[in-house]
C-alpha positions in Angstrom: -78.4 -141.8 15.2 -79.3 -138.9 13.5 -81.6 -136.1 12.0 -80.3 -134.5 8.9 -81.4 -131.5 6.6 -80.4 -133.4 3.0 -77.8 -131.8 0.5 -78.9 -131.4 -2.9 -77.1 -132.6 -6.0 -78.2 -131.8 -9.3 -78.1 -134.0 -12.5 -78.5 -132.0 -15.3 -80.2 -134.3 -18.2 -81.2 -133.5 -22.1 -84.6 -133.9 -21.2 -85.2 -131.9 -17.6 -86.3 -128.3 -17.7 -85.1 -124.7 -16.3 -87.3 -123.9 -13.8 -88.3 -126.2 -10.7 -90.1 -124.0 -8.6 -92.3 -124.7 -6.3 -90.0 -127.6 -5.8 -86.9 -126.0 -5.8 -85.1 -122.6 -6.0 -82.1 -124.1 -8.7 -81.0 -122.0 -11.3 -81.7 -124.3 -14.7 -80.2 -121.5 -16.9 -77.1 -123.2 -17.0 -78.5 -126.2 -18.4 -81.5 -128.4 -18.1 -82.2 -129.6 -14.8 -83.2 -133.1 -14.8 -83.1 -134.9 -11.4 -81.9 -133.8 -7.9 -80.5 -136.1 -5.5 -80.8 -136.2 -2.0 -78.2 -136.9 -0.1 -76.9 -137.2 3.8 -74.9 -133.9 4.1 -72.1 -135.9 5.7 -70.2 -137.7 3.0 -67.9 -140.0 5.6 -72.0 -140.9 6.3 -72.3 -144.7 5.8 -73.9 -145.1 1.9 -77.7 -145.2 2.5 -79.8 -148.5 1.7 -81.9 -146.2 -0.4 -81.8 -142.9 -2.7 -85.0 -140.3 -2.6 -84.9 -138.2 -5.8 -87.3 -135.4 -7.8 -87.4 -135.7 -11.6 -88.7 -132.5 -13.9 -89.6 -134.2 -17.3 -89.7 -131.6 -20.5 -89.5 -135.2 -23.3 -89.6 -138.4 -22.6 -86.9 -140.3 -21.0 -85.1 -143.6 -22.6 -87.1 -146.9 -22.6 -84.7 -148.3 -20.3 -84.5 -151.5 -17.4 -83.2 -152.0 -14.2 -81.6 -155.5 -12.9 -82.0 -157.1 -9.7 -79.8 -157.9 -7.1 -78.4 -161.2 -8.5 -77.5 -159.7 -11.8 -76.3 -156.3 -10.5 -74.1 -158.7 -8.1 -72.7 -161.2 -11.3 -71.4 -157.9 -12.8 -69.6 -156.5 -10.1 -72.8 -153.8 -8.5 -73.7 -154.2 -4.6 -77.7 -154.2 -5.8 -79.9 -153.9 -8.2 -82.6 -151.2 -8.4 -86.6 -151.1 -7.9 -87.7 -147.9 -7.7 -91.4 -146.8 -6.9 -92.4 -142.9 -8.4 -95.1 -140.5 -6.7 -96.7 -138.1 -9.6 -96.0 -134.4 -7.9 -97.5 -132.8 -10.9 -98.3 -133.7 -14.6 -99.3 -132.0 -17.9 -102.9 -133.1 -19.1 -101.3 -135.3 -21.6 -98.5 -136.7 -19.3 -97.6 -140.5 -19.8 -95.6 -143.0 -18.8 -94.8 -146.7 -19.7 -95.0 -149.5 -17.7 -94.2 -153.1 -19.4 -95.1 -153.9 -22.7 -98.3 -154.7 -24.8 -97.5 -158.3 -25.5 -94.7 -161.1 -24.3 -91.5 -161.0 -26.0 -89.3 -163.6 -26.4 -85.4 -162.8 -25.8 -84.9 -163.2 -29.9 -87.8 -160.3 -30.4 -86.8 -157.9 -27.5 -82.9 -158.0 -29.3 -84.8 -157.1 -32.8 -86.9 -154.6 -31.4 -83.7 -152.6 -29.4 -81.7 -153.8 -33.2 -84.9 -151.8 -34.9 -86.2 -149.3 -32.7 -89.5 -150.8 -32.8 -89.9 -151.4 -28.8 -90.7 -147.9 -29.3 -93.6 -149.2 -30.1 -94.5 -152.1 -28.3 -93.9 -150.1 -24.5 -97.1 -149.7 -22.7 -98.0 -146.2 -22.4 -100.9 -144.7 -20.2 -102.0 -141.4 -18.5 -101.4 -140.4 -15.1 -102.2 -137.8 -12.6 -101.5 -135.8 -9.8 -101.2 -138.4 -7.2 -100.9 -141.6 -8.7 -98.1 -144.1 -7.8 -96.5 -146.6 -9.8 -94.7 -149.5 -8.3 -91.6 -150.4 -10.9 -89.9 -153.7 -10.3 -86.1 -154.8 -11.6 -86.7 -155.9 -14.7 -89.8 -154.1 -15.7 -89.5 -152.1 -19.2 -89.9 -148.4 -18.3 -90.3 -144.9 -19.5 -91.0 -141.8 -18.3 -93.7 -139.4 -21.0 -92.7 -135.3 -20.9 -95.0 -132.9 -18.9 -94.3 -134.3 -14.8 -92.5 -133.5 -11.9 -92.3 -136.7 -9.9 -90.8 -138.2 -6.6 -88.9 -141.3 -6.7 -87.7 -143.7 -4.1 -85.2 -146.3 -5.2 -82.5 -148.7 -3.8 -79.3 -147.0 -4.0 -78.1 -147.8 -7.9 -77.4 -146.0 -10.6 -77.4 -149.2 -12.7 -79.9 -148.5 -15.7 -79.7 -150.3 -19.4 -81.3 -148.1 -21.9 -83.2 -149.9 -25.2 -84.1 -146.3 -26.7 -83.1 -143.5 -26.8 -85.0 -140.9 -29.2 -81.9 -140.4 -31.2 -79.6 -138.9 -28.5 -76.4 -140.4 -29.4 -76.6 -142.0 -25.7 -75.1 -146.2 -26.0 -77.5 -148.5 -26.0 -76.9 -151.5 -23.6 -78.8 -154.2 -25.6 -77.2 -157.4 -24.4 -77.5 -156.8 -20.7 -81.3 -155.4 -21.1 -82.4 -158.3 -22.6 -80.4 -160.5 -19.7 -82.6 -158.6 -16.9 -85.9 -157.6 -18.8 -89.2 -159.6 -17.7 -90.3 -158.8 -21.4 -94.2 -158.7 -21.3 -97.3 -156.9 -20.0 -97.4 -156.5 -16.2 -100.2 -156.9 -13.4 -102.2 -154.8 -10.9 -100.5 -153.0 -8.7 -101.9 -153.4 -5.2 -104.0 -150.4 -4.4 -102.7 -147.9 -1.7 -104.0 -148.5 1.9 -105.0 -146.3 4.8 -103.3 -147.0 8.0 -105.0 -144.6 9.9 -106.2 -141.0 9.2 -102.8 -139.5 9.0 -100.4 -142.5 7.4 -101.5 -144.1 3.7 -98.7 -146.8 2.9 -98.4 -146.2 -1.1 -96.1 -149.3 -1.7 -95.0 -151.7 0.4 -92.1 -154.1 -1.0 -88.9 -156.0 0.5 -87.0 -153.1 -0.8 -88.8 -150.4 0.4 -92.2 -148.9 2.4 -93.6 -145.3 1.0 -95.8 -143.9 2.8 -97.9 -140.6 2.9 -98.5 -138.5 6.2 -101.2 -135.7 6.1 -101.0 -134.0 9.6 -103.3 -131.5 11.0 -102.5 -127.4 11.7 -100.7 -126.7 14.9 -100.4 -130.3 16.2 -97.2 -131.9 17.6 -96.4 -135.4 16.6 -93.1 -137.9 17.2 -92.0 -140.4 14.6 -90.0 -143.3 16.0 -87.8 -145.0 13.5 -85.7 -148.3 14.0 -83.8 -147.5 10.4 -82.6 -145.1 8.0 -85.9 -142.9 7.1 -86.4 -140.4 4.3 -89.0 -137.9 4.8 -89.9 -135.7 1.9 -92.3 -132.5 2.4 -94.7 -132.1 0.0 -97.4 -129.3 1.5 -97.0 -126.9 4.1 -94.1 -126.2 6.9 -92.9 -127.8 10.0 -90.3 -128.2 11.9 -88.8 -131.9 12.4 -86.1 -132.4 15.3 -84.2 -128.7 14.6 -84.4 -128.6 11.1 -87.0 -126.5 9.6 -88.5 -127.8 6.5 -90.7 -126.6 3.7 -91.9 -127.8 0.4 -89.6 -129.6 -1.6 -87.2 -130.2 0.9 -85.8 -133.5 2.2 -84.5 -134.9 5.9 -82.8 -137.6 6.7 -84.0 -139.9 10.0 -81.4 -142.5 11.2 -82.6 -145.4 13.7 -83.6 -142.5 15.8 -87.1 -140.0 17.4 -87.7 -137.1 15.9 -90.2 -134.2 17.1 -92.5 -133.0 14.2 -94.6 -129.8 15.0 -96.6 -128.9 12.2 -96.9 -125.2 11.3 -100.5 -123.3 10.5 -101.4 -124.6 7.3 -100.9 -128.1 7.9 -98.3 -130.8 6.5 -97.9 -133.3 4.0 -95.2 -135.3 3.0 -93.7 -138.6 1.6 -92.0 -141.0 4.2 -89.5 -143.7 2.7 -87.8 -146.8 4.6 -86.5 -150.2 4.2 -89.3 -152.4 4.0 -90.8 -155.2 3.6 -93.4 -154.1 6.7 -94.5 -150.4 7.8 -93.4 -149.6 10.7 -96.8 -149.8 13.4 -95.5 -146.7 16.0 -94.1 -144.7 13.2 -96.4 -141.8 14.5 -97.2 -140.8 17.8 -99.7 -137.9 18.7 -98.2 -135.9 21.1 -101.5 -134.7 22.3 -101.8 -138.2 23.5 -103.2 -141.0 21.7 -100.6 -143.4 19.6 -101.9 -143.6 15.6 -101.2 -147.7 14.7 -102.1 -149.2 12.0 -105.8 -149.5 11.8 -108.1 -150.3 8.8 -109.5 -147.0 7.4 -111.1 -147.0 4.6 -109.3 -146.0 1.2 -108.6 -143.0 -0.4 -109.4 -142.7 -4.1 -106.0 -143.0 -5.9 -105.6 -143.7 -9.5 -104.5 -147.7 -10.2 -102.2 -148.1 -12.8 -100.7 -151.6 -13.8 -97.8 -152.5 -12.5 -95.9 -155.9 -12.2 -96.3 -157.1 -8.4 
């Protein structure tokens, strides 16, 4: 059991930026700051089932793929990698790409890597503050410039990139075109309102993330049976001993923790194994239990996404 104030580790990328604030306090003048990790601060910790990250876009990432777990297992990887991303902030042109705009067949996707033309064929569209986009193993992907994002993922580092933007990087065209689902994708499910305080954004077999909006100056206990990640997004409050703020990551394992929320409120991103939410993840401490009742929706963007 534990509660953990995460460490930090910074990947520095071609296409990140210098300055992360509010998000962070890193200095980016030494290079561009692309992604920071979040990590248990013990590293004799067992490896986590999952990896909570921030990514700072200033270009477009590669067009790249994930595997799944069979395929990341045939080549020697415990898992593969879905990964589900929470728009923190975007510029009014921000994109990304989700799928492509017509089936492929395995002959076409190797020309278009060979060519450069699935530069062309990804599907892009807008997003928004608040959107969240669901992105299945095998799912053709990109991220657009202009966004600061949250991103919850199995633990893998395993990515094939089909394009690049000229960056020199290598190509992995034989095993992207093994794992990509080459075609258009479906409707995401929409989010869904557990109760006033808890909207499950995704729910999958890899992972449930959810978002908690908790009132001023209330007290609160979340009771977890696994490894939770709990990321704050607005205001301050203090969860078990650690004190945490915007930006800042804990780490929850199989264990209670106290949350008292500070004057301004609290909002924040909470991330588990899935495939089900977790019904007594919150507890008001003022007395009544919050379980998972219907509520009516909240208006989030819907962006299409395979299921």
């Amino acid at each position: 059991m534990a509660i953990e104030h995460a460490s930090v580790q910074v990947v520095r990328k071609p296409w990140g930026v210098t300055d992360l604030r509010p998000w962070s306090n890193v200095d980016g003048s030494g290079g561009a700051v692309g992604e920071l990790w979040f990590h248990r601060p013990d590293q004799a910790a067992p490896v986590s089932a999952l990896l909570l990250k921030l990514l700072f876009t200033s270009a477009p990432l590669s067009i790249q793929v994930h595997p799944d777990d069979a395929f990341a297992r045939s080549i020697g990887l415990p898992n593969g990698k879905t990964e589900a991303w929470y728009i923190l902030a975007a510029s009014p042109a921000a994109q990304v790409a989700v799928g492509l705009k017509r089936h492929l067949s395995p002959e076409q996707l190797r020309a278009s890597i060979e060519d450069g033309s699935i530069a062309d064929l990804i599907q892009w569209r807008p997003v928004v503050k608040g959107d969240v986009i669901f992105v299945p193993a095998g799912t053709i992907h990109a991220i657009g410039a202009g966004i600061v994002l949250a991103e919850i993922q199995q633990w893998s580092d395993a990515t094939f990139r089909l394009f690049d933007y000229g960056r020199q990087r290598e190509l992995h065209e034989d095993r992207a075109v093994a794992v990509s689902d080459a075609g258009p994708v479906q409707i995401q499910s929409a989010p869904r309102r557990l109760s006033l305080e808890r909207t499950v954004l995704t729910a999958s077999p890899h992972f449930v993330l959810e978002r908690i909006d908790l009132s001023a100056n209330t007290s609160w206990a979340l009771n977890t049976d696994r490894e939770t990640w709990f990321l704050v997004l607005d205001g301050r409050a203090a969860i078990g001993l650690a004190a945490a703020s915007v930006g800042e990551a804990i780490f929850i394992g199989d264990d209670h923790a106290s949350i008292e929320v500070g004057p301004d409120g609290f909002s924040g991103l909470i991330a588990y194994p899935g495939p089900d939410p977790i019904a007594s993840l919150l507890q008001d401490l003022a007395g009544c239990s919050i379980k998972s009742t219907a509520v009516s929706p909240p208006q989030f963007a819907e962006l299409e996404v395979r299921s």
